[in-house]
N, C-alpha and C positions, 0 to 999 in steps of 0.2 A: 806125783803126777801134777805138772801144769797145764792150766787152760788158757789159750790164747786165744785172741779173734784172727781170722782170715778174712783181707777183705780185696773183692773182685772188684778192678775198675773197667769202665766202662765204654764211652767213647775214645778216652784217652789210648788205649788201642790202637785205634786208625790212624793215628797221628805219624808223622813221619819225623822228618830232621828235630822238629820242636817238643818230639814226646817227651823229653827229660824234665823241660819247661811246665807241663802240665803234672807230671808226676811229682817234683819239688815243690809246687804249690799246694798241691792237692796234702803230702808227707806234712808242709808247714801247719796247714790248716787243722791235722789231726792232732799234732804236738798241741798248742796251743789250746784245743779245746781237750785237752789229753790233762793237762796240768789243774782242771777241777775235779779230778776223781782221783789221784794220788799219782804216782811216778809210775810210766811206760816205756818201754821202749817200742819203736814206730820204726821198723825199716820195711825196705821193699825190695823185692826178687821175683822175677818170672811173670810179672804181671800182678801179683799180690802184695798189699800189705800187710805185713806182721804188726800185731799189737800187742804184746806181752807185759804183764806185769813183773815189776821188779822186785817188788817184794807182797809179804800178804795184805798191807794196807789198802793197796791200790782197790777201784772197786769197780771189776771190771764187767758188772751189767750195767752201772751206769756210764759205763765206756761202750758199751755193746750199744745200747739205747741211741747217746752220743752219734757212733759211725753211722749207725740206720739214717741219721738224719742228715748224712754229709753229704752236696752233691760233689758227681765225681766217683762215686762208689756204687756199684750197683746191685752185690750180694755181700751181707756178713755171714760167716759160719762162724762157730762156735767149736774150737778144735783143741784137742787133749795131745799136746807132747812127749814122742815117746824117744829112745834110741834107734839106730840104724841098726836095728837089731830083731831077727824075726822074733823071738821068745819075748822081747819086751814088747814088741807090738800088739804080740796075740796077749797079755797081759792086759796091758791098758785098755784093747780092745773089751776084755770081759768086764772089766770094771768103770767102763767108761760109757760103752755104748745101751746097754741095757734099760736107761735110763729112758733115750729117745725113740724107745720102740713099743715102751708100755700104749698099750690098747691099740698096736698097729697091728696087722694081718700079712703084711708082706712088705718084702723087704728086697732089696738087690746091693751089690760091691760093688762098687770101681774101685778100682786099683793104677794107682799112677807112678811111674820109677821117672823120675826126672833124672836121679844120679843111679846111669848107664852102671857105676862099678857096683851097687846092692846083686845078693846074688839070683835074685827071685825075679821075674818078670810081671808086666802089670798083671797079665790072668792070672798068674800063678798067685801072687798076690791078691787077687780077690778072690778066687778058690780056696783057699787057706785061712782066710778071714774071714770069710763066710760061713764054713765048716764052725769054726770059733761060735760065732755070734748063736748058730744052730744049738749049736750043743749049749751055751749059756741060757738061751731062753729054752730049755728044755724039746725043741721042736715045737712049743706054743707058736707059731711063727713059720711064716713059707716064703721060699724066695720065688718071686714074679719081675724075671727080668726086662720085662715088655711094659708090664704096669705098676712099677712096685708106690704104696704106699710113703716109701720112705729109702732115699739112696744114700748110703754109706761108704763114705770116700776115705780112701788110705792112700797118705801120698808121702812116697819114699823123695826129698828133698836134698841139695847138698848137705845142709847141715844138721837135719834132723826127719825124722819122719812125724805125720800127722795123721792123729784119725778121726774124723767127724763124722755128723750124720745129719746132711740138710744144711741148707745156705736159707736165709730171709731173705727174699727183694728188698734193698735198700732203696735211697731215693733217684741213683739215679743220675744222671742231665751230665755238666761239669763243673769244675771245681768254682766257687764265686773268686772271682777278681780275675778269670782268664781271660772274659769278655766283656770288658771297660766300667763304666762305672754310670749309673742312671739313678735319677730323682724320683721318686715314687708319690702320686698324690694319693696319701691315704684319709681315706675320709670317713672310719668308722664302721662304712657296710660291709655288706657281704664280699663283693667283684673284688676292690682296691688290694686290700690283702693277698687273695687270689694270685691277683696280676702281678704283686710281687714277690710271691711264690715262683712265678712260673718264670720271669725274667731271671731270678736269682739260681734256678736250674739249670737257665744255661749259658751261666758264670759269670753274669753282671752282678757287680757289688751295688746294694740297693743302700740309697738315705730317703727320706721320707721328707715331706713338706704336708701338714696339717693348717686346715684355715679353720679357724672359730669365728663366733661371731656372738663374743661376752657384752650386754651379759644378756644376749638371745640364746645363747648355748650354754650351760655350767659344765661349770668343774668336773663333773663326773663322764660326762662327754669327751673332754681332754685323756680322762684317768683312762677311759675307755681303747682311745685311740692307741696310749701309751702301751694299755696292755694288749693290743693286737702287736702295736713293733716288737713286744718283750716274746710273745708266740713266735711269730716271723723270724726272731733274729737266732731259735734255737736252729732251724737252715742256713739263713745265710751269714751270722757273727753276727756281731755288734751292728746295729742300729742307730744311725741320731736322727732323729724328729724334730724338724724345723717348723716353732709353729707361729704362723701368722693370722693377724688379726684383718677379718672385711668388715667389718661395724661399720665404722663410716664409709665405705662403699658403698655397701647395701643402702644405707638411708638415703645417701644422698641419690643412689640408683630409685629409688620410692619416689622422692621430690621430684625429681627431674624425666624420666624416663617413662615411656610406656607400658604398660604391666606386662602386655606379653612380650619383651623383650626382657626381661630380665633375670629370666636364667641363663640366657646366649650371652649376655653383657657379662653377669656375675661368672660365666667360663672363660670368658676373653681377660677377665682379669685373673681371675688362676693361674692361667698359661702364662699371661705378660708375668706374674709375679713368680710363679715355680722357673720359670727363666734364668729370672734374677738369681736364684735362688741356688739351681744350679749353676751357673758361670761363678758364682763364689765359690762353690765348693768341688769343681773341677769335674761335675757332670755332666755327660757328652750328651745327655738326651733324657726325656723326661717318661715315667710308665702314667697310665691310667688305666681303670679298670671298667673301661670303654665296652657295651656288649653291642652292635647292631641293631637299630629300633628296641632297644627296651624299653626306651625312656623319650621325652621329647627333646633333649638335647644330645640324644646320639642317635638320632635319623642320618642318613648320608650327609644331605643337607647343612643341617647343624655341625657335624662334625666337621665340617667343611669350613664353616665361618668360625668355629674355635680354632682351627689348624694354624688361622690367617693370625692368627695373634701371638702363636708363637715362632719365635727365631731358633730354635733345636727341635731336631727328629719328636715326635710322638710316638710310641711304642705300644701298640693294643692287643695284648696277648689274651684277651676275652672276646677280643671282635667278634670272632665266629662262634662261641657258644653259645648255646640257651642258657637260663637260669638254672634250670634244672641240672645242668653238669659243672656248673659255678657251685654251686650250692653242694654237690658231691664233692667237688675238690675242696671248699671249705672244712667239710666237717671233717675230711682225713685229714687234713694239714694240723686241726684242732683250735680253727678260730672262727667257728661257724656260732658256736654258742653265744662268744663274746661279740660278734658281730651284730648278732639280732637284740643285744638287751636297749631297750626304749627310750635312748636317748637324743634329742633331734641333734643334727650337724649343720652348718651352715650352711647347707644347702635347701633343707627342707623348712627355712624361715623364711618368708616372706613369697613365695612361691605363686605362680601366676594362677590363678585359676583357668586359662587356657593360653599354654604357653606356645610360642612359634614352633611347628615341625618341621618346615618345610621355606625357612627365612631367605631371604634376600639381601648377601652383603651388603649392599649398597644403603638401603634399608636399617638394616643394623649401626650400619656407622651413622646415618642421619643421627640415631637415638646415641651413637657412643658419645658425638662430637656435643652434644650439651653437657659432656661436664671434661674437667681437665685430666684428661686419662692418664699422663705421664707423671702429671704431681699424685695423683689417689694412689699410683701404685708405690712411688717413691715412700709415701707418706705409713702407706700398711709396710712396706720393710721397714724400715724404722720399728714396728711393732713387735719385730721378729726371736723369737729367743729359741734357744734348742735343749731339748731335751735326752740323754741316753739310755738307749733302750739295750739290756743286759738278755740273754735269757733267762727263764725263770727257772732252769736247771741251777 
């Protein structure tokens, strides 16, 4: 008896002349992360992916694990192959299924004939299996087909039949790289990651741009950032972390500037430099992990007068959340931990003690135009190096 994955895509469905387009990307993207748990085979039929392994090496929970986290995929099941053959079916059935029904109370069949020539139909098919399953768990077990505990699917297929019991919600969205390619500002907290979670859902391939500000931020603040990409990239692949240095912005923002102007200044140059940052590396638009009045630099307002500074779309996939449902999407993603450990970012040095909510362009640029904004940002790329972020599978 083999066990394969079955895996259910999701929007990709609705798709029309281009569905093939999303389905070969989505096939590439599992091959690829397929080749860190030993040799698969990855095909696809009927709306599903097949993942079987080829031999016994392959190690296919941490390929199970793997697809849970794929976008583009929206249920794995966990399925035992048998022959197009009733007597093998109701075989595999007793010694397959029993496993996923310890401490359930009820149970129900589906039964699905895809290949019309089997000679059994879907009900007949789930009457017959079902009968099976009864009689293996002794009748400890009832079937409730209105509310069952646990629904156990046999699906007679061209080339094989399959019997499982229970699909996982996977992640979800679509595949990354359907929908262009965006710069992500990560900046160590909670939101940023977040937001590139939630871009990378649905299909934007994410690279990341990090600002320090050494030696006001250490090393461990860097390591920090690095291992939120290495979380992140077990969703969306490979990650590279481009990171830049504000030191001498900041200061010279100190000398020259007025205090409550210089978190709005120290955003204006983010945007100017993640800019840069993306036109090098071919991204179309930039993510932040932007929430509505959380903070004093994402009032309407504010957000207004950083917009002005950048030349590419802005992307706010937190805009309308509270913290409190940020903070639930961090801790399922699994970067909520690493997010809160206590180390500052360049953001949180040198910080107004009452900073602008509610700023006036006009205003702002009085204070931008005392220093040489074009050479400070030229001068922090120059700083620039990058980092790749692997997952930590």
């Amino acid at each position: 008896m083999r066990e394969i994955l079955l895996c259910k895509y999701g929007e990709i469905i609705l798709k029309g002349a281009n569905k093939r387009y999303f389905e070969d990307m989505l096939c590439k993207q599992l091959r690829q992360r397929a080749s860190k748990f030993g040799s698969f085979s990855i095909t696809r039929s009927q709306s599903t992916i097949y993942i079987e392994p080829k031999d016994d090496s392959a190690d296919i929970d941490s390929m199970f694990n793997c697809a849970m986290n794929t976008f583009g995929i929206i249920a794995v099941g966990r399925a035992a192959e048998c022959k197009k053959d009733l007597e093998d079916i109701k075989r595999v059935t007793r010694e397959y299924i029993p496993a996923f029904l310890e401490g359930k109370h009820s149970f129900k069949v589906e039964g699905k004939r895809s290949d019309k020539t089997f000679s059994y139909n879907s009900m007949q098919l789930a009457q017959i299996i079902g009968g099976e399953i009864l009689d293996v768990m002794n009748n400890k077990i009832k079937v409730d087909v209105h509310r069952p505990e646990t629904t156990v699917r046999v699906e007679v297929r061209e080339n094989a039949a399959y019997v499982h019991a229970g699909q996982f919600k996977a992640a979800g969205g679509m595949p990354v790289g359907s929908n262009g390619h965006g710069l992500l500002l990560l900046s160590g907290g909670i939101d940023s990651p977040v937001a590139g979670y939630m871009m990378a859902k649905r299909g934007m391939r994410i690279e990341a741009v990090h600002f320090e500000s050494a030696p006001y931020t250490s090393d461990l603040a860097r390591e920090k950032v690095i291992k939120l990409a290495r979380i992140l990239s077990a969703y969306t692949g490979t990650i590279y972390v481009h990171v830049v240095s504000l030191t001498h912005i900041q200061e010279e923002l100190v000398k020259n500037c007025e205090e409550d102007y210089f978190t709005l200044l120290l955003r204006r140059y983010m945007m100017a430099i993640a800019c840069k940052v993306a036109e090098d590396h071919n991204a179309g638009c930039l993510i932040t992990g932007e929430s509505l009045g959380q903070v004093a630099s994402q009032t309407a307002e504010a957000i207004t007068v950083t917009n002005q500074a950048s030349s590419l779309p802005v992307l706010r996939p937190c805009i309308g959340l509270d913290k409190e449902e940020i903070v639930e999407i961090s801790r399922r993603i699994g970067t909520f931990d690493t997010s809160i450990e206590p180390y500052e970012d360049c953001c949180t040095v040198f910080t107004p003690r009452h900073p602008r909510t509610r700023p006036d362009l006009a205003k702002v640029l009085i204070q931008e135009n005392k220093l040489d904004f074009n050479s400070l940002v030229e001068e922090a790329l120059r700083t620039a190096y990058t980092v790749k972020a692997d997952p930590l599978y």
